[in-house]
N, C-alpha and C positions, 0 to 999 in steps of 0.2 A: 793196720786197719783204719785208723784214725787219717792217718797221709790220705789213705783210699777216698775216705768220705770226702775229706777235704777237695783232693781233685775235682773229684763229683759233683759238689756243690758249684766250685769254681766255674766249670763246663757249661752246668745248667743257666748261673746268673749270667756266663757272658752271651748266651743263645737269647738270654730274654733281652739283655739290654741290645743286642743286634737286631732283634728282631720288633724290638719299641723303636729304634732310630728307622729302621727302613719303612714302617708304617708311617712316621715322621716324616720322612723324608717326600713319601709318594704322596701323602696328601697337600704338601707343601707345591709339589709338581702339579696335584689336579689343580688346585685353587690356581695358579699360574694360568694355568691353560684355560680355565673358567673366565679369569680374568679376562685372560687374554682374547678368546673367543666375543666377551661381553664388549670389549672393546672396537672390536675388529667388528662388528652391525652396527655400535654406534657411528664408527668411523664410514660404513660402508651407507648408514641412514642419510647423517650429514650431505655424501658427497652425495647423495644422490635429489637431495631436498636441495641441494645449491644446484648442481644439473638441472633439476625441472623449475627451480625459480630464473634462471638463465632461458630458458625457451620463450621465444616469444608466441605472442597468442596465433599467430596463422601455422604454430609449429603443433602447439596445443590442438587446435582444431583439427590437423594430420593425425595426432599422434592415439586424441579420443575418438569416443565409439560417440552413440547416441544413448542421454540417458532421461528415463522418464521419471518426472514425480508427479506428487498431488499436493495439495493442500487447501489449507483454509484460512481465510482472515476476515477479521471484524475491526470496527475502532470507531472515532468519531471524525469530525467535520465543521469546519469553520467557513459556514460559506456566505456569498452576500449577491444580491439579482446586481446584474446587469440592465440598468431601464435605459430606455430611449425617451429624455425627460420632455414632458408635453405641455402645452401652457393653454388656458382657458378653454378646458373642457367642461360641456355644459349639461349639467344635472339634467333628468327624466322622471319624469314620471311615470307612473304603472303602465299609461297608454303608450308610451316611449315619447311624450313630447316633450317641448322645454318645462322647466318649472316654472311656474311665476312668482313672484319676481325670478329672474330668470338669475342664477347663480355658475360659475365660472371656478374653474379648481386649478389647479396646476400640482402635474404631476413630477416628484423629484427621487433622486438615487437617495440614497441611507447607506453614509460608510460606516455602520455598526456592523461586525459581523453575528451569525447566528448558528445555533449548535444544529448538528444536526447526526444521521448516525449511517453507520455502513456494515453489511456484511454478505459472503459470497464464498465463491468455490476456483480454483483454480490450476491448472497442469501446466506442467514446466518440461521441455523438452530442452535439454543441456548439452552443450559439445566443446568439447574445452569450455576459453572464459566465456565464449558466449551463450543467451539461451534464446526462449522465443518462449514468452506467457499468455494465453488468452484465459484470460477471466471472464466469471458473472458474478455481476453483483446487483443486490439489491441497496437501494439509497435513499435516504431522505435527505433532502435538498435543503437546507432554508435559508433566508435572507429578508432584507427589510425593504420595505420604500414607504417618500411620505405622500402623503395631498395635503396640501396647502391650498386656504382660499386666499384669493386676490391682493386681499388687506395683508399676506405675511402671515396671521393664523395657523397655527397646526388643526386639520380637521380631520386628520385619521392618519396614524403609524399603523402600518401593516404588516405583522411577523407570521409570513407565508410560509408554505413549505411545498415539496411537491416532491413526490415520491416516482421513482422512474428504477427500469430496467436499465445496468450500462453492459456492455460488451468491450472492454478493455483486450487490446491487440501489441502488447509489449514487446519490445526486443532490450534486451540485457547484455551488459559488459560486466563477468565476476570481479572483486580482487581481493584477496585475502577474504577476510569477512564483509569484506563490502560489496556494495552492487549502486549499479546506475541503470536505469531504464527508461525507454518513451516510446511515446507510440499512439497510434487513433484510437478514439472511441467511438461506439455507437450507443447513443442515450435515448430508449424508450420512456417516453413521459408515462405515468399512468393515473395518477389524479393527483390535484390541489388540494387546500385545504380550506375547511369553511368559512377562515378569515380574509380569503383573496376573493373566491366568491363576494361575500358580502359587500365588497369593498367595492367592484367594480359592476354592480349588480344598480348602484345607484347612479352609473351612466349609460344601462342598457337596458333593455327588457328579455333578450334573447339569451335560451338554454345555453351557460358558461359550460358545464359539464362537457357537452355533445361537441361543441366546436372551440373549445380554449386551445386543445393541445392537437396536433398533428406530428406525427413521429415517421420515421426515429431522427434526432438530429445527433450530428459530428462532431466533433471533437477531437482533445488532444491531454493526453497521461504524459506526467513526467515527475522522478523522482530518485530517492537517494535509499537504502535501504540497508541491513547490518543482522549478520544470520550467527546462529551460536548455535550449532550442532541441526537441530530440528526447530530449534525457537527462532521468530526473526522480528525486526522492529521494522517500523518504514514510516517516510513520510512523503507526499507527493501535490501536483496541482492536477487538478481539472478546469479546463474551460472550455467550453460549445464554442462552435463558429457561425452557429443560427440561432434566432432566437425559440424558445420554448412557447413563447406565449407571443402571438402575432396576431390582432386582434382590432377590428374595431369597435370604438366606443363611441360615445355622444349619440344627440339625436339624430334620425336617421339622413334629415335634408344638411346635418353640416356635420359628419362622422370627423372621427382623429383616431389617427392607428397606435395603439398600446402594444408596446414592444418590450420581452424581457426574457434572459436570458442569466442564468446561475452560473457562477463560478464559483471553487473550494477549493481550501486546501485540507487532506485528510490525514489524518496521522492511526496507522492502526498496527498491529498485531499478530500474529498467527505462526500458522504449524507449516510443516512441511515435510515431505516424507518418500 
């Protein structure tokens, strides 16, 4: 009876330890095949991130569709007038005549730059690396100029601004996280500020508001720019090809044409989606 149990026993512990080794064994085989499988998409990711970084961009623009997004950016602005500098222009009086004694100014650039601010709405239509952007944006402009009397004198620094509609018409080259773009603008002026008024008010008598600005003027975007998922940075120039402010001053029997014209550079911000 004793033998009997013995066998018994015997039977039962080698079932369990066969059947502890074959669970052993089969999990040993999934993680294999785990592995293996986890392997075999990395291997298949790589070759295929090395295949699409090998395409060139007219293979890319075959190969994608058209894709749209939106977005938004804001930021600031370093910009400075462009003048057409003028020499011995001559003070008015309320009636528009000369002053007496009659006084002479001379009007100068200011390479100080000035802050100023930006922000707008934008759609991006993408195809491979390239896109095409039309933006609006809203802007304030600013920049400096001097008058100078005759003797050398500083007789008035003037820190203008002028706020204007742009219409930005990009076209874009992606790479990696990076972008390049340029392209026209159209710049709706829409008012100055009360320190430009002021300034040029004391060689005219005529409504500056009504006839200073004439729109829209031309232009030209370009810039460099660096995307992180939805987030993006950028930095670019503007400059007009006409000027903003075309304008005569002095008295009426011996006028001089006041010329001026904003350039920036802007560094701003935004989303994209």
């Amino acid at each position: 009876m004793k033998k009997l149990l013995l066998g018994l026993l015997s039977i039962v512990s080698s079932s369990i330890f066969a059947q502890e080794r074959a669970d052993t064994t089969k999990m040993k085989t999934d993680s294999v095949k785990v592995d293996t499988l986890i392997n075999s998409k990395e291997v298949t990711k790589k070759r295929k991130k090395v295949e699409e970084d090998t395409l060139s961009y007219l293979q890319e623009f075959k190969r994608d569709g058209v894709k749209f997004q939106f977005g938004l950016r804001g930021g600031v602005s370093f910009g400075r007038y462009n003048l057409t500098e003028i020499k011995d222009v001559v003070r008015v009086t309320s009636s528009g005549l000369p002053q007496f004694p009659i006084v002479r100014d001379n009007f100068l650039n200011n390479a100080q730059s000035a802050l100023g601010y930006l922000g707008g709405v934008f759609v991006r239509m993408t195809r491979g690396s390239f896109y095409f952007q039309p933006e609006a944006i809203y802007a304030q402009k600013g920049g400096k100029f001097d008058i100078l009397q005759t003797n050398g004198t500083l007789f008035k620094r003037v820190n203008g601004t002028i706020n204007a509609v742009d219409i930005p018409l990009l076209f874009g080259l992606r790479f990696r996280q990076g972008r390049i773009f340029a392209g026209p603008v159209a710049s709706f002026p829409m008012q100055f500020n009360k320190e430009i008024e002021d300034a040029l008010k004391v060689y005219t008598v005529k409504d500056l508001k009504n006839e200073l600005l004439s729109r829209p003027k031309f232009g030209v975007n370009a810039g460099i720019g660096f995307e992180f998922k939805h987030f993006f940075i950028e930095g670019r120039y503007e400059g007009l090809f006409a000027n903003v402010i075309d304008y005569e001053i002095g008295p009426t029997n011996n006028p001089v044409q006041f010329q001026m014209s904003p350039s920036q550079f802007q560094i701003s911000i935004g989303l994209v989606k």
